[in-house]
C-alpha positions in Angstrom: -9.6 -1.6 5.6 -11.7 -4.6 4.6 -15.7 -3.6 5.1 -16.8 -6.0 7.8 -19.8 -6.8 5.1 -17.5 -8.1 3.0 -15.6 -10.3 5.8 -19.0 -12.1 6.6 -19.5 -12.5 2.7 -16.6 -14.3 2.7 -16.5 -16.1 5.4 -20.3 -17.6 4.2 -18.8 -18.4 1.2 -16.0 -20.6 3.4 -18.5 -22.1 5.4 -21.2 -22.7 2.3 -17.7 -24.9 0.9 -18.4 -27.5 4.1 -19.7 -30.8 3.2 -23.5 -31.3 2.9 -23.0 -34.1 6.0 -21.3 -30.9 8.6 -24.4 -28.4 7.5 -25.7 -27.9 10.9 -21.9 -26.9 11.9 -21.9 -24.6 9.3 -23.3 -21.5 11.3 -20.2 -22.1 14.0 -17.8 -22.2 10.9 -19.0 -19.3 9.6 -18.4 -17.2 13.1 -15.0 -19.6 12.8 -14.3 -17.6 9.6 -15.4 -15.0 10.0 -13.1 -14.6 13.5 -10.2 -15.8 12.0 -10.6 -13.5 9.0 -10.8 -10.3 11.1 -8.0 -11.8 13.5 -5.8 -12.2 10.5 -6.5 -8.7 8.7 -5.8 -6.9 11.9 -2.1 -8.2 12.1 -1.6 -6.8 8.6 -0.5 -3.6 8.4 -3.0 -2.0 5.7 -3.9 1.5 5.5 -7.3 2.8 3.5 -7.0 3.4 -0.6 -7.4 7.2 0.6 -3.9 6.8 2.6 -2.7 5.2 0.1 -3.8 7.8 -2.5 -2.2 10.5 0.1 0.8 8.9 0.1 1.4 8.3 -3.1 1.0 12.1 -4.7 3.8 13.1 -2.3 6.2 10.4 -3.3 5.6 11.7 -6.8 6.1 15.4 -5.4 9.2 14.3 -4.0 10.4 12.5 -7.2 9.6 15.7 -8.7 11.6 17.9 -6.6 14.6 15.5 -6.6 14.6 15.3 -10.1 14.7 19.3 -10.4 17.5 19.5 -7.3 19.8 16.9 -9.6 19.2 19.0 -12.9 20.1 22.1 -10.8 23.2 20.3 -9.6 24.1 19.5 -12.6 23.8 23.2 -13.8 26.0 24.2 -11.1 28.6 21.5 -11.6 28.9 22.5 -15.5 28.9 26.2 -14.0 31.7 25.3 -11.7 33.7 23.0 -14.6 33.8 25.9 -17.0 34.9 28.3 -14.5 37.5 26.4 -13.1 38.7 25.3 -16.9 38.7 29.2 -18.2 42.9 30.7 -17.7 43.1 32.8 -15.1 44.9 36.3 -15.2 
């Protein structure tokens, strides 16, 4: 998830965007943000990069494995096809 460094970076970076005539409202804005940014990223459904990183090798694993199981299909279809085409006795 977001670091919660980087959410009050932000939101003083929202608030520091306030006109010069609302500066003394500009430490409320930033809690403001900073409350609706945490609100906001909570009701996303995000998981960390090393989730992500988790989850990604075992799709490819999987890809991998399905890719073998359809050339050993194959195989066995071809297997089956000449078998079934060769005159039988």
């Amino acid at each position: 998830m977001i670091e919660l460094r980087s959410i009050d970076d932000l939101a003083q970076r929202l608030a520091a965007l306030v006109p010069p005539g609302l500066a003394q409202a500009r430490e409320d804005l930033t809690e403001n943000f900073r409350g609706a940014l945490q609100s906001g990223l909570r009701q996303l459904d995000l998981v960390t990069r090393e989730e992500f990183d988790v989850q990604r090798c075992v799709l490819l694993r999987t890809r991998e494995k399905i890719e073998e199981l359809e050339q050993q299909i194959l195989a066995l279809e071809r297997l089956v096809g000449a078998t079934a085409a060769q005159p039988r006795h």
